[in-house]
C-alpha positions as CSV (number, residue, x, y, z in Angstrom):
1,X,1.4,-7.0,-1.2
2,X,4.2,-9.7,-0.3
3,X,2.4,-13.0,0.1
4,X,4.1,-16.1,1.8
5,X,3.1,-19.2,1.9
6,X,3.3,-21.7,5.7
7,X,2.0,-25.4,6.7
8,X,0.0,-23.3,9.0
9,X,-0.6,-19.8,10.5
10,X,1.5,-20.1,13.7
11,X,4.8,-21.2,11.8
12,X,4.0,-17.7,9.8
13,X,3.8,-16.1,13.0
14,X,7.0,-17.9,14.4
15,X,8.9,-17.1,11.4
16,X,8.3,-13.4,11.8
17,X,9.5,-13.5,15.8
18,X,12.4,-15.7,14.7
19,X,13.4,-14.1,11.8
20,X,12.0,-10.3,10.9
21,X,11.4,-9.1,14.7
22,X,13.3,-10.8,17.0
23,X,14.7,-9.6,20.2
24,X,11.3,-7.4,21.1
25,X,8.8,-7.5,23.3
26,X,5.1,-8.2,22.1
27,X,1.9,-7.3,23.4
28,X,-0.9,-9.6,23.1
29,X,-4.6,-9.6,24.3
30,X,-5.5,-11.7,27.5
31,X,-7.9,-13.4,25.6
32,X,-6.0,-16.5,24.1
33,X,-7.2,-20.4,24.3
34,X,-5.2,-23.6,24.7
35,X,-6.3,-26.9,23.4
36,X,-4.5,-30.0,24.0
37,X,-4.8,-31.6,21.1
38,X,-3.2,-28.5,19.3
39,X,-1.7,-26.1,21.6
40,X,-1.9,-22.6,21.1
41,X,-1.7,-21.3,18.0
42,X,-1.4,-17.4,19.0
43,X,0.9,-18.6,22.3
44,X,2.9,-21.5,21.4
45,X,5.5,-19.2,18.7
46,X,6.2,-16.6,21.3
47,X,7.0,-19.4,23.8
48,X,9.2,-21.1,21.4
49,X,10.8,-17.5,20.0
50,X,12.1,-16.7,23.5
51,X,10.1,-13.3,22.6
52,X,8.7,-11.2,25.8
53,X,5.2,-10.7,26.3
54,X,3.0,-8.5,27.6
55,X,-0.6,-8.8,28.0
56,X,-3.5,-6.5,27.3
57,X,-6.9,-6.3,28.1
58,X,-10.0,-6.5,26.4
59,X,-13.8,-6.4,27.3
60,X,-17.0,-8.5,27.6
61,X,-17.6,-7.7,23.6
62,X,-14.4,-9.0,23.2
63,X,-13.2,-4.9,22.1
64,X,-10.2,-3.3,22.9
65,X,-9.6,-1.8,26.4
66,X,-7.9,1.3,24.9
67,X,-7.0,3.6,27.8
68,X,-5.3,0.0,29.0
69,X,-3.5,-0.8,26.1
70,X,-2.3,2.7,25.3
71,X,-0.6,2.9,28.7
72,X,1.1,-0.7,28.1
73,X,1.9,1.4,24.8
74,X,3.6,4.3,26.1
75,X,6.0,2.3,28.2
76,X,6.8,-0.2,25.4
77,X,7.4,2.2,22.2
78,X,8.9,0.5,19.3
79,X,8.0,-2.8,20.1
80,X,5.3,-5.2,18.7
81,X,1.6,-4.9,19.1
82,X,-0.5,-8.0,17.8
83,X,-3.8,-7.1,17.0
84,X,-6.3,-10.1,16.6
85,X,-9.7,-10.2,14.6
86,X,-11.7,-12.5,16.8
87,X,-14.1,-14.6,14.8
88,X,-13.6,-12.5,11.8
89,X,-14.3,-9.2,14.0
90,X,-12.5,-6.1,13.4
91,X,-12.4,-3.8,16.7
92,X,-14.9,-0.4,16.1
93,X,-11.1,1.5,17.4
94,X,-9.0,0.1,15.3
95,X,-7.7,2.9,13.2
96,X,-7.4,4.6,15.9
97,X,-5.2,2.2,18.0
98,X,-3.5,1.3,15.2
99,X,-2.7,5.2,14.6
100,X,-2.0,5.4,18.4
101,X,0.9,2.2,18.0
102,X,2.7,3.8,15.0
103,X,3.1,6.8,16.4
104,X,5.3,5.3,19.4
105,X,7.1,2.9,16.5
106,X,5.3,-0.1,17.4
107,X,5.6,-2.8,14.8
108,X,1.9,-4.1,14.1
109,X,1.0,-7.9,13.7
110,X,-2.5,-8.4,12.7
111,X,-4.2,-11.9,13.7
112,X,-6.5,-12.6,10.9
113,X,-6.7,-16.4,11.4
114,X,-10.6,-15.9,11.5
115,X,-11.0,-12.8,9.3
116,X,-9.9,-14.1,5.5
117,X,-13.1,-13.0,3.8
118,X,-13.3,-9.7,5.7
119,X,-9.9,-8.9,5.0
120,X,-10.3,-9.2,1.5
121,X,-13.6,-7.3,1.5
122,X,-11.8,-4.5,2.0
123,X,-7.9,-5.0,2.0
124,X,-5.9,-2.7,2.9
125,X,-2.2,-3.0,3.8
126,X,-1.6,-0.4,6.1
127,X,0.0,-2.8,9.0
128,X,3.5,-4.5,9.1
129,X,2.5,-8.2,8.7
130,X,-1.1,-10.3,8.3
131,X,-1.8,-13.9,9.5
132,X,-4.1,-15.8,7.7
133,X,-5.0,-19.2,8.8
134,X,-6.5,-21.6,5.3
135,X,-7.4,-24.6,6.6
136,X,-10.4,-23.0,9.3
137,X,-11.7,-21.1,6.0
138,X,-11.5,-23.4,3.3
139,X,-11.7,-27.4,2.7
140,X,-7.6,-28.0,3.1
141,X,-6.1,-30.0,6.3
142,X,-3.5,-27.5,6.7
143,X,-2.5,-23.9,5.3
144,X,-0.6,-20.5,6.1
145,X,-0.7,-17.6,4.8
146,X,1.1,-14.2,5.9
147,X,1.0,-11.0,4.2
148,X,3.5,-8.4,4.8
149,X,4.9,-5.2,3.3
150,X,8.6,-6.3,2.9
151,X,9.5,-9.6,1.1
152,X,9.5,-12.3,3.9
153,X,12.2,-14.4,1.5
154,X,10.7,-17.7,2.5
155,X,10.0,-20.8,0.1
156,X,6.6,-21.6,0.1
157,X,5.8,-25.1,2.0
158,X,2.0,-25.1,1.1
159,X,0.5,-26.4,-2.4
160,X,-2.8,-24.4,-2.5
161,X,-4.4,-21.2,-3.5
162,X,-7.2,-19.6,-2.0
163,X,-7.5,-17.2,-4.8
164,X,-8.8,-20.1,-6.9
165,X,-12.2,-20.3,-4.7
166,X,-14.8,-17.6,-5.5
167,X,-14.4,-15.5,-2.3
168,X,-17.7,-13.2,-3.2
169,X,-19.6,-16.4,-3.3
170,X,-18.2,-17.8,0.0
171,X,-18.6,-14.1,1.9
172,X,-22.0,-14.2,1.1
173,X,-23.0,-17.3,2.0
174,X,-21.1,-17.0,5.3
175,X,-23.1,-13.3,5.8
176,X,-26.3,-15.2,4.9
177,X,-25.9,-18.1,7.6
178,X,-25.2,-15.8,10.1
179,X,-28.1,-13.1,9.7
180,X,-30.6,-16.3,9.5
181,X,-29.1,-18.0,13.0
182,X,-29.1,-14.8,14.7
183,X,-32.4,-14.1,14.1
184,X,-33.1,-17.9,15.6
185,X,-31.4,-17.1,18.4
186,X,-32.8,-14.4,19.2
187,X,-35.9,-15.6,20.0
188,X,-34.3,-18.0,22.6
189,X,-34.2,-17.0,25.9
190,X,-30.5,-16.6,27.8
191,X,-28.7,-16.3,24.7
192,X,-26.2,-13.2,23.8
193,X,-25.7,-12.8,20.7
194,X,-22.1,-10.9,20.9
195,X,-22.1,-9.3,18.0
196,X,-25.3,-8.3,16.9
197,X,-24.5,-6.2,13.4
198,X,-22.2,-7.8,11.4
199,X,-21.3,-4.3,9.3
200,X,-18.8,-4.9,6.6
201,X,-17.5,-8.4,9.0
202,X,-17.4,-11.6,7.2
203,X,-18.0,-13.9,10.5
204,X,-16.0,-17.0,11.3
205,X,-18.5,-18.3,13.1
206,X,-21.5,-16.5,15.4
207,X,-20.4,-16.4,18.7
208,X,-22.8,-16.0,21.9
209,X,-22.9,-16.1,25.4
210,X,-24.9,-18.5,27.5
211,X,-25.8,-18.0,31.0
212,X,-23.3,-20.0,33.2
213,X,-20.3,-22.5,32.3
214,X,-22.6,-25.7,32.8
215,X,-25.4,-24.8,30.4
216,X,-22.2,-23.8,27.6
217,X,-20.8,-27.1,28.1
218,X,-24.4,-29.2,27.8
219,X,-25.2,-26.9,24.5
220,X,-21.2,-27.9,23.2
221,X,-21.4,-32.0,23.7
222,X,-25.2,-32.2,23.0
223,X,-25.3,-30.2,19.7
224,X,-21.9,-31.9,18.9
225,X,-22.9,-35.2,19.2
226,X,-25.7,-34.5,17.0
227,X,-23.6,-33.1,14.4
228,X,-23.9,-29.6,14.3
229,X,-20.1,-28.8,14.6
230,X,-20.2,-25.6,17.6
231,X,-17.0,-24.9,19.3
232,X,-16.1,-22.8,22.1
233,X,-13.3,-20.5,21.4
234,X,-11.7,-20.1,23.7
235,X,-12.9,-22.3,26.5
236,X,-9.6,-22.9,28.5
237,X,-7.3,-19.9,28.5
238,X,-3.8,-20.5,28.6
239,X,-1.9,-20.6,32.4
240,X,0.6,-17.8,32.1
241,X,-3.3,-15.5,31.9
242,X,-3.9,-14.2,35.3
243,X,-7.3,-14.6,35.8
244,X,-7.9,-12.6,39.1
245,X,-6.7,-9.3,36.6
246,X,-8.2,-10.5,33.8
247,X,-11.7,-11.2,34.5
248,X,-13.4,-10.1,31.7
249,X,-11.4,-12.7,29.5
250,X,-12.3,-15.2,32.7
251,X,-15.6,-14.4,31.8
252,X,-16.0,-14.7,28.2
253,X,-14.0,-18.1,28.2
254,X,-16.7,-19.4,30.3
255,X,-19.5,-18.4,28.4
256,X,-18.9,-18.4,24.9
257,X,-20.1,-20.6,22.6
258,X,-19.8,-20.2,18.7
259,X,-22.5,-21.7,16.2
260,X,-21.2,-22.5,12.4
261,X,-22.2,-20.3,9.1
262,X,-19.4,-21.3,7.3
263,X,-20.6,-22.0,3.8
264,X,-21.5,-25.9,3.7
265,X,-24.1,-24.7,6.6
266,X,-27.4,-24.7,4.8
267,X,-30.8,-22.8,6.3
268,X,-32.0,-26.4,7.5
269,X,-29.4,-26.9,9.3
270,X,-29.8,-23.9,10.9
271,X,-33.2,-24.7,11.5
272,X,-32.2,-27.9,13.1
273,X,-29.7,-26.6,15.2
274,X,-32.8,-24.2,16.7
275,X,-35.4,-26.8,17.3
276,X,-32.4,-29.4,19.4
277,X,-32.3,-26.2,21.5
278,X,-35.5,-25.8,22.0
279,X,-37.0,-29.2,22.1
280,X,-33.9,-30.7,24.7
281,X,-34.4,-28.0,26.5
282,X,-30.9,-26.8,26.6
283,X,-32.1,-23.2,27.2
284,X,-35.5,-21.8,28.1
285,X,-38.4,-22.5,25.8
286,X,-38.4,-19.8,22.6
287,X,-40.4,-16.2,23.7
């Protein structure tokens, strides 16, 4: 394992494009957010690489769409594919697409911004390069981290170690939180939860879908500016994603709404979070 060091995950990933793979095309899933205050972090390095992009398709679970993806595939062989681990998910077909990629020569880039701790539950190095964002798993403002099978012969710009934190402790804790909320929340009417079993996934956050865009967006700035720290990833797509063939994506980013179990979440917050649901009335009464 070849471990490098960034200010943050999308210089990692721009580095890579700029450096290691340039002058391919990648393929990316429709799926991807913008913020203004902070861009895109998936987007923003193959904008600034110059590097061609295709993009892929994915479902209301947020899986693959493999017949899609393997067609895209076959007329792109020995290119990039860039595989991302949404909320700390690993797709159920993943061996199998990634199987599928390396056998046309594609070069594999695996998004694990929100999958540290299930990465390292299990890691295995079987891809060409790994993205880890720090600073959305542990208590630093800033921090990259990329993994990759070849030496990326970069000086590290980032004074921390995540190795230094008990990772065991932290998974746990993080599995913990999220069993206990979905349970909750699954006594609340109109509520999704979008992945029910959590299998050997250490989850970034929970992430659910509501009924419609409105009630999303009054859960979001009511449990927000109470505290509870929910976010929507990824609320507002970014333009170059054509919506019209891409509704799926259209549909999740309009629905999704993801509760915290990070490990400073303790069971009463949890339990506070449910009862600002239930008694604002920000969704049906509980069953």
């Amino acid at each position: 394992m070849n471990t490098s060091y960034f200010s943050r995950a999308r210089d990692s990933f721009e580095f890579i494009l700029t450096k290691k793979i340039k002058d391919k095309k990648i393929l990316i899933p429709a799926y991807i957010g913008y913020s203004s205050n902070e861009g895109s972090g998936i987007f923003d390095p193959i904008k600034n690489s110059a590097t061609q992009y295709k993009f892929y398709k994915l479902d209301k679970n947020l899986d693959i769409n493999k017949d899609y993806l393997f067609k895209l595939i076959d007329k792109n062989e020995g290119n990039i594919l860039l595989l991302v681990h949404y909320f700390g998910f690993i797709d159920d077909n993943i061996q199998e697409i990634k199987n599928y990629a390396k056998q046309k020569n594609m070069i594999i880039v695996e998004d694990c911004a929100h999958a540290f701790f299930t990465f390292f539950k299990k890691p295995i190095i079987d891809s060409d390069y790994y993205i880890f964002s720090l600073h959305k798993m542990f208590p630093h403002a800033k921090g990259g981290m990329c993994i990759s099978k070849k030496p990326l012969n970069t000086q590290d710009t980032l004074e921390m170690n995540p190795f230094e934190y008990n990772l065991y402790e932290i998974s746990e804790k993080r599995v913990q939180n999220y069993n206990y909320l979905k349970n909750k929340l699954e006594l609340i009417d109109d509520i999704k939860i979008l992945r029910p079993t959590l299998n050997d996934t250490v989850p970034q956050t929970l992430p659910v879908l509501v009924e419609n865009e409105d009630i999303r967006d009054n859960l979001y700035f009511k449990l927000n500016e109470l505290g509870f720290g929910v976010v929507s990833l990824y609320h507002e797509l970014i333009k170059e994603v054509e919506l019209e063939n891409f509704q799926d994506e259209d549909f999740l980013s309009k629905h999704i709404l993801n509760f915290p179990v990070h490990q400073d979440v303790s069971t009463e917050d949890i339990d506070k979070i449910i009862e600002c649901i239930i008694d604002n009335k920000l969704l049906k009464s509980s069953k």
